[in-house]
N, C-alpha and C positions, 0 to 999 in steps of 0.2 A: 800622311794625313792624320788628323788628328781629332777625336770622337770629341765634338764640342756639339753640344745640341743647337740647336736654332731657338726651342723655346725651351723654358725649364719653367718648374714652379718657383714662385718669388722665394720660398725658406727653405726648399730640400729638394734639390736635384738628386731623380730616382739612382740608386746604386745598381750597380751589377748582380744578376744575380749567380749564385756558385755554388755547387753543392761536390760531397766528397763519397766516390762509392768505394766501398770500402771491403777487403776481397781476402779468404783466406788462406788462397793459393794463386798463382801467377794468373792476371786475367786476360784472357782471348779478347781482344778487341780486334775484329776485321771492319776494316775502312769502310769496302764497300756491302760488307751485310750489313753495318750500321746505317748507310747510308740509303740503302731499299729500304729499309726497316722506318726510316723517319720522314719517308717520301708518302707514307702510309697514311700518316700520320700530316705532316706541313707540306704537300704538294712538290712541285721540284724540287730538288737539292741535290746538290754538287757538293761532289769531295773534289776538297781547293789545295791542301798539303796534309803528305802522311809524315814527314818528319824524316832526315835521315834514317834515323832508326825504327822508322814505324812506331814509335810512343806517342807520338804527338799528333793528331787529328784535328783537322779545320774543316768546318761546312758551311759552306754559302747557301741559305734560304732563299730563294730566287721568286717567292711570291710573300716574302716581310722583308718590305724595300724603307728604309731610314733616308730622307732628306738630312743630311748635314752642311755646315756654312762652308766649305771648301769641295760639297760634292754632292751629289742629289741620286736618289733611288741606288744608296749603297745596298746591298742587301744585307740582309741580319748573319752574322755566324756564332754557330755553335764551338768553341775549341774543345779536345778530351787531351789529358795530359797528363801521364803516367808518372806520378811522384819517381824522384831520384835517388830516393833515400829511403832508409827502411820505417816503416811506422812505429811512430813512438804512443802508444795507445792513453797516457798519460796527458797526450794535449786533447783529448774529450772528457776530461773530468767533470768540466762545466757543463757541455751536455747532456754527459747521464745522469748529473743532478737534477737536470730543469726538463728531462723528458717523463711523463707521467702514464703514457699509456702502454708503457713495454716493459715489464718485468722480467724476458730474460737479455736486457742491451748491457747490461755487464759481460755476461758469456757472450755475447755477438764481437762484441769488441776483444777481447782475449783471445778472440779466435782468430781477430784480424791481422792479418801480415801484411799487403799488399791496399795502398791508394791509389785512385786515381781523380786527378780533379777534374771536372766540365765546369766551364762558364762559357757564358756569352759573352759575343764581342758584336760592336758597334749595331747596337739593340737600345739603347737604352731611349731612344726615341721614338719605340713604337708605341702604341696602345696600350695600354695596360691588359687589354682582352688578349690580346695578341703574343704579348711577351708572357702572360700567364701560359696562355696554350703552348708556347714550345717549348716554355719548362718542363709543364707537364708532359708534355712528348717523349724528350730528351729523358726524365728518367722513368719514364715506362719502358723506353727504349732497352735503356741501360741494364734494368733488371730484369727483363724479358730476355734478353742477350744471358742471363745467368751468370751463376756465380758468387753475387753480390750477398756480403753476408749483412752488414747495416748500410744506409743513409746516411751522411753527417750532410744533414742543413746549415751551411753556415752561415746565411743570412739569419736565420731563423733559431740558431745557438740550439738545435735543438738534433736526437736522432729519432731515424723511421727505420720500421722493420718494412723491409721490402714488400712483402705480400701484404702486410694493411696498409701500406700507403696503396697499393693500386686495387685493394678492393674498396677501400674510403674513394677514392675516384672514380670508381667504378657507381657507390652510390652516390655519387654527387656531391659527395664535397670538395668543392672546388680550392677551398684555402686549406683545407690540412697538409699539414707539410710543408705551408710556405709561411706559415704564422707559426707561432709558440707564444704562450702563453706565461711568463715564470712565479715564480711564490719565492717573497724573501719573509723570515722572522726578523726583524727590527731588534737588533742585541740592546742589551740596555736598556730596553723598553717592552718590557714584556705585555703582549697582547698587541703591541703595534704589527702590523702586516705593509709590506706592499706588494702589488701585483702591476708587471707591465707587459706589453708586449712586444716584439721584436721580428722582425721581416717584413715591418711596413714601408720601409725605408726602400725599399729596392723599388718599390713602384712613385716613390718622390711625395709621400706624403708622412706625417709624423705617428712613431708609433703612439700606445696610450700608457699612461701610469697612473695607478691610485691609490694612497696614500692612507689608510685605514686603519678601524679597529670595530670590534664588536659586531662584524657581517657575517654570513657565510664564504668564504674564499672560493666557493665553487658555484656560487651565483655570482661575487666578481668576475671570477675568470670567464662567466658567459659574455659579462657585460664587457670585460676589455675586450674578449677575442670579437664578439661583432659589433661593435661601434667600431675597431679595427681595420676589419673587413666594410664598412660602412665609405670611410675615408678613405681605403682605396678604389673603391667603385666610384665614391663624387668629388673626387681632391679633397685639398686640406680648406674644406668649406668653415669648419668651427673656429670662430673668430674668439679671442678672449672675450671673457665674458658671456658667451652664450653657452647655452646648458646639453645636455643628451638627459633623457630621461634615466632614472635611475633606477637601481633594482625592486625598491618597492612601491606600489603602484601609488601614483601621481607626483613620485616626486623628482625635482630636477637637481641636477649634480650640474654645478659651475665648472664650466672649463679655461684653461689658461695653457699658452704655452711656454713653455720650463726645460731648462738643462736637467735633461734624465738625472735621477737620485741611482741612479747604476749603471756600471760602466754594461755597451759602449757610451763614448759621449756621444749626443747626439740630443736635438732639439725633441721633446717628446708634447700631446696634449694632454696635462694633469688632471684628472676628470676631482673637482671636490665631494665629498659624499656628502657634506656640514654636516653641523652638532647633531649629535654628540657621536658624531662616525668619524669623522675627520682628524688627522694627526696631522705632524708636520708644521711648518712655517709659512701659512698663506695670505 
């Protein structure tokens, strides 16, 4: 069988999402305490395989059921999967760059030995309410299970330090963690900025980019992260040409959609600030 949706959005079929806990000594994963533990949480769930070796864990969600075109009320699974090899701490370079609110994720990472990766599997069909909640489940889970020294978001390029991601959830924020926000300086161009966002894509609609100069970067980054969050609650509603309001009061920032000015590739909505904000070739 093979996970093909039945409907997708017309420009971005939603991605997987995956994230990497990341452990500074060998991590205890039992099947079925994980498995009481996110019953807690997502109603039934089945442990479906532990893996010859017990590394590899699959869970059948038995009340987030996926119609697909070769099978109807699959249910959603969770996989956990113990990297094979030992951690090379050198491939989150890019995220301890682009994470802003953890100043000691250098030492959380040097301290890390041991990965394990979770994603979902045949999810990508559900709700977007719904595939949010058993993210979030899944790594409340995780880190409640203990051990865990960071988070690597990899939808989201970004790291969380275990205990504020689940007190930020605890107050309600519901997209920390699965958005980021990034900051580039513009080489060459001193004074040019851009700022995009990254994790929107896993729910099938496009992140944001804004291409600037002479703003605050930290009333940008309000304005990527929820216009962000905006698009993933009502689809990719902003057609070229229509506007989001912008960060000073009445004015409108033109939108367009554009191949991301940074890697990943991926189609993103360029929000324009105009004159005399605006850089770039628009």
């Amino acid at each position: 069988m093979t996970e093909e949706l039945t409907e997708t959005s017309p420009r971005n079929p939603p991605d997987m999402w995956q994230f990497e806990a990341l452990y500074a000594a060998p991590p205890q994963l039992d099947g079925e305490t994980l498995r009481a533990a996110l019953e807690e949480y997502l109603g039934e769930v089945q442990l479906i395989s532990r893996g010859s070796d017990g590394k590899a864990l699959m869970f059948a969600l038995l009340d987030y059921c996926v119609d697909y075109s070769d099978k109807k009320s699959m249910p959603s699974q969770i996989a956990i999967l113990h990297a094979d090899k030992p951690l090379d701490t050198a491939e989150y370079a890019e995220a301890i760059q682009q994470t802003w609110d953890w100043p000691e994720k250098e030492e959380a990472i040097a301290q890390s030995t041991h990965c394990v990766l979770v994603t979902e599997f045949m999810g990508r069909g559900l709700e977007v309410e719904d595939r949010l909640e058993i993210l979030q489940a899944i790594m409340h889970v995780i880190i409640e299970n203990g051990g865990v020294t960071a988070i690597s978001q990899s939808n989201a390029r970004c790291l969380l330090n275990p205990e504020t991601y689940v007190q930020n959830h605890a107050d309600g924020y519901a997209y920390y963690g699965v958005l980021n926000v990034r900051f580039f300086n513009i080489s060459n161009h001193e004074g040019d900025m851009l700022m995009d966002s990254v994790g929107a894509s896993v729910f099938g609609v496009p992140d944001l980019q804004c291409h600037f100069r002479q703003l605050d970067p930290s009333e940008v980054s309000r304005f990527v992260f929820n216009s962000a969050v905006y698009l993933i609650q009502n689809g990719d509603v902003i057609e070229d040409g229509h506007t989001l309001a912008g960060i000073e009061k009445g004015s409108k920032w033109r939108c367009q959609h554009e191949d991301a000015l940074v890697a990943p590739e991926r189609l993103v909505l360029d929000a324009n600030p105009g004159a005399p904000y605006a850089v770039g070739n628009r």
